[in-house]
N, C-alpha and C positions, 0 to 999 in steps of 0.2 A: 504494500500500500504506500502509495508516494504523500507527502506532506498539504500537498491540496488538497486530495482525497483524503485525511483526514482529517484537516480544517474545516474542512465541507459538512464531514458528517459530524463533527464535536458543534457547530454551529446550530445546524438542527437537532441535535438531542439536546443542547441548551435551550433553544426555542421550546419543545415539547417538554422540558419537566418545568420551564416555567409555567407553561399555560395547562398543566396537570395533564398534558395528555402523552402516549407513548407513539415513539418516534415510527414510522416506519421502517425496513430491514434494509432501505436505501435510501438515500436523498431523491428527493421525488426529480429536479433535474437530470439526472444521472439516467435517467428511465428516457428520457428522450432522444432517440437515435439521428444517427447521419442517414440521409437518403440521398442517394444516389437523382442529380438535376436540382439539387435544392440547398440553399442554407439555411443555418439557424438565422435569426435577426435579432438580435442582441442575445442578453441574457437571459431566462428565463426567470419571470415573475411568480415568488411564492406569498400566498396567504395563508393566515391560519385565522380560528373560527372569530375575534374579535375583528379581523380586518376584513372577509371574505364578502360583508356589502360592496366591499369597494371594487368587487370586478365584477358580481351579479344582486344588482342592492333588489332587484323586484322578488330572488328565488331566493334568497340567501336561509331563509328561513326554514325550507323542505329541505334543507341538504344539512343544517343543524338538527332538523327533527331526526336525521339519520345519523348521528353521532359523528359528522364532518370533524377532522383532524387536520388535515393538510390539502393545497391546493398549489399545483405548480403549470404554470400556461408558457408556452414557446411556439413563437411565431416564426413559420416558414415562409421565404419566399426563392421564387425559378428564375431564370435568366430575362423570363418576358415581364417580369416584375408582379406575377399571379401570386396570391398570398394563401397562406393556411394557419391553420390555430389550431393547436394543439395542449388540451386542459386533461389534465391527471388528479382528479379526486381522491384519495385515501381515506376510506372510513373505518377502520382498524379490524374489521371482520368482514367475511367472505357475505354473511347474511343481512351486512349492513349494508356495503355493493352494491348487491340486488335489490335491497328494496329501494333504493336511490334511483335505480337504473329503472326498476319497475315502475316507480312513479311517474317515471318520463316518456316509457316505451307505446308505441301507439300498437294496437291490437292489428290492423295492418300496414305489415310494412314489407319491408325486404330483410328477411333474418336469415341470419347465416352464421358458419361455426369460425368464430374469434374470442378468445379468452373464453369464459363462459358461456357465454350469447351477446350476437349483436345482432342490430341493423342498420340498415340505409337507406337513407332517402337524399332527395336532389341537395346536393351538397356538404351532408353530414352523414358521420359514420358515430353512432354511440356505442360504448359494449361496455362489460365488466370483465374483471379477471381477479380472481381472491379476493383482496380486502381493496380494491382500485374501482371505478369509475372514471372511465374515459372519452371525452367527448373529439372529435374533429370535425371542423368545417376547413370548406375551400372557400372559394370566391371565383366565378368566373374561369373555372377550369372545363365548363363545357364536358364533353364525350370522355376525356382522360382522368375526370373528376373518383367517378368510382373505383376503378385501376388504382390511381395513386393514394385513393384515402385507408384502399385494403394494404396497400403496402406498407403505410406507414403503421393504421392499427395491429397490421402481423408483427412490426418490428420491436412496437412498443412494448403487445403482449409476452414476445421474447425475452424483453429486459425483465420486465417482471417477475416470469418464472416461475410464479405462483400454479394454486390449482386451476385448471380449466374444465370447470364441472361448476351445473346449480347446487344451487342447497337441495343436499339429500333427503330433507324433508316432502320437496316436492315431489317426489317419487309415488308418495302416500295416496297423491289423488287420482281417482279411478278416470280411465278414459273415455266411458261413455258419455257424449252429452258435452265432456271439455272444451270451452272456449280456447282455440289457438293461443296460446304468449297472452291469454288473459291471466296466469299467477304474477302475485305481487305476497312482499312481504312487508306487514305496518309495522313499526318498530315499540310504536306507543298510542295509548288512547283506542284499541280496537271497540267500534260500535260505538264510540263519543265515550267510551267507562277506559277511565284510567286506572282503575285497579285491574284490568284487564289485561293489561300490556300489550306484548307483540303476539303477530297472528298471522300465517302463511294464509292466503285467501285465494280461491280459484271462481273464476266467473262459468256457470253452464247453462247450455241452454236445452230443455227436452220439452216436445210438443209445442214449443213457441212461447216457451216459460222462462225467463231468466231467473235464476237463482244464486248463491253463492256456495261453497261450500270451504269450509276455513278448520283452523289447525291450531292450538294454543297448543307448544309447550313450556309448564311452568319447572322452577327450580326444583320441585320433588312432589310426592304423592300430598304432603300438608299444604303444600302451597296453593296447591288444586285446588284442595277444599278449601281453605280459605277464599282464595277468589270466586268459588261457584256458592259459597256462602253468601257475602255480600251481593252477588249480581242473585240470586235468589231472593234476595229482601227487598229486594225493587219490586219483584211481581205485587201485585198488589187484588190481584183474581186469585193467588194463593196464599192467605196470609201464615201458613204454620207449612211451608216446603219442607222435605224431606229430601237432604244430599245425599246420597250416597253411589259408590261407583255404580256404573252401569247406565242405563237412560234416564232422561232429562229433558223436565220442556220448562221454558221457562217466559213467561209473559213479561218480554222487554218493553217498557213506558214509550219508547221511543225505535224501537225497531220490531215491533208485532211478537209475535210467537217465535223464538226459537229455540228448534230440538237438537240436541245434543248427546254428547256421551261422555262420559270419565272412565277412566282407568289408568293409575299413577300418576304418572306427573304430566299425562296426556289428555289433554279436552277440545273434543271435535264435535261439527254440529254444522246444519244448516243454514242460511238468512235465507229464506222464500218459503214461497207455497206447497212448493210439489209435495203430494207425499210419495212419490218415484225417487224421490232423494234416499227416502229409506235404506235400498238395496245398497245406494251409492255409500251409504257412513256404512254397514256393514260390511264394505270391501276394506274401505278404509281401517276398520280395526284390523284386518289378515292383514293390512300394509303395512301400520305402524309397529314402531319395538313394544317389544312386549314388556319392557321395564321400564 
């Protein structure tokens, strides 16, 4: 390791235990490659979460609700003076990532296999890879626009080197009836109840019914209960609930009837109508760990 190189990174793990958060396993600069018809155009600019209005002040907020750490953007440009941007997100987890990425992912697009999942549309290439969120745009690059955004997304997710795989959670949802690249993962506040937390959610749709079908796992079997405790005390059409694992319905104030299940530190359930959902959470327990 040469003396830059760890001036570099002793500067950003300074930055990180000041601002209490943990560094990532590279300097987010450093992830940004050389391409082949193109330069860097200066240095690359880093934010962290107190300054990060200052290069997206209207979203800053959704990418704090995802535990944001670090942000580093490098701007490209070619010989005919066409420019590119290039922003590296770090949200300290693989499941933090995705949900970042899932807020932003439109149900149709053009997706393909980079880091974990991307797509593309006119201009822009987004994807995730491990604990990163990557965004690129061109400008005016016409027909060669798609070509050089996958190049560069391939090169980045190289640098990374992390996993390229979803959260293994999503495995759990049955494919009947699944909306395409409609999974998303909420990190907090699932169904407006913050004692809820975070929640793998998949959009489906059968007979012309949308529905939801979602995933809480909590810290252990107690925690469960606890949480299907209080969101129990809300019903108000049942006022003496009985928790206990196995089925569950529960009369939300604010999002109608929904049916559920427990078992350890795992609690699954529907948001909609169908009762064809049924079969769907009964696949869903053969999918899930059984501890």
């Amino acid at each position: 390791m040469n003396r830059v190189t760890f001036f570099i990174i002793f500067i950003f793990a300074g930055l990180a235990l000041q601002s209490g958060l943990a560094a990532p396993p590279h300097p987010l600069p450093s992830l940004f490659p050389e391409l082949p018809g193109w330069q860097k155009q200066g240095k690359a600019e880093t934010f962290l979460p107190e300054t990060l209005y200052e290069h997206i002040n209207g979203a800053a907020e959704n990418f704090l609700g995802y535990d944001f750490e670090q942000l580093a953007v490098q701007n490209y440009v070619n010989g005919q003076k066409q420019t590119m941007i290039a922003e590296i997100y770090f949200h300290g987890t693989l499941e933090n990532a995705f949900g970042i990425y899932s807020s932003e992912k439109p149900l149709a697009g053009d997706y393909f296999a980079v880091g974990g999942q991307g797509y593309a549309e006119e201009g822009v290439l987004n994807f995730f890879c491990d604990a990163y969120y990557v965004k690129l745009n061109s400008f005016d690059l016409g027909r060669q626009s798609n070509a050089v955004l996958t190049a560069l997304a391939e090169k980045i997710a190289g640098a990374i080197g992390g996993k390229n795989v979803l959260p293994e959670m999503l495995a759990a949802f049955p494919a009947p009836g699944k909306i395409p690249h409609g999974e998303r993962y909420i990190l907090s506040n699932f169904l407006g109840h913050d004692f809820l937390h975070s929640a793998f959610v998949a959009d489906y749709e059968q007979q012309g019914v949308k529905f939801q079908l979602f995933i809480i796992r909590a810290g252990s079997e107690g925690d469960a209960a606890a949480m299907l405790r209080k969101y129990a005390a809300l019903d108000r059409e049942n006022p003496a609930p009985v928790v206990k694992p196995g089925a569950l319905a529960i009369h939300d104030p604010y999002n109608g009837l929904i049916r559920l299940f427990w078992r350890g530190a795992f609690i699954w359930g529907v948001v909609g109508p169908p009762a064809s959902a049924d079969a769907l959470l009964e696949t869903m327990a053969e999918k899930l760990p059984k501890q």
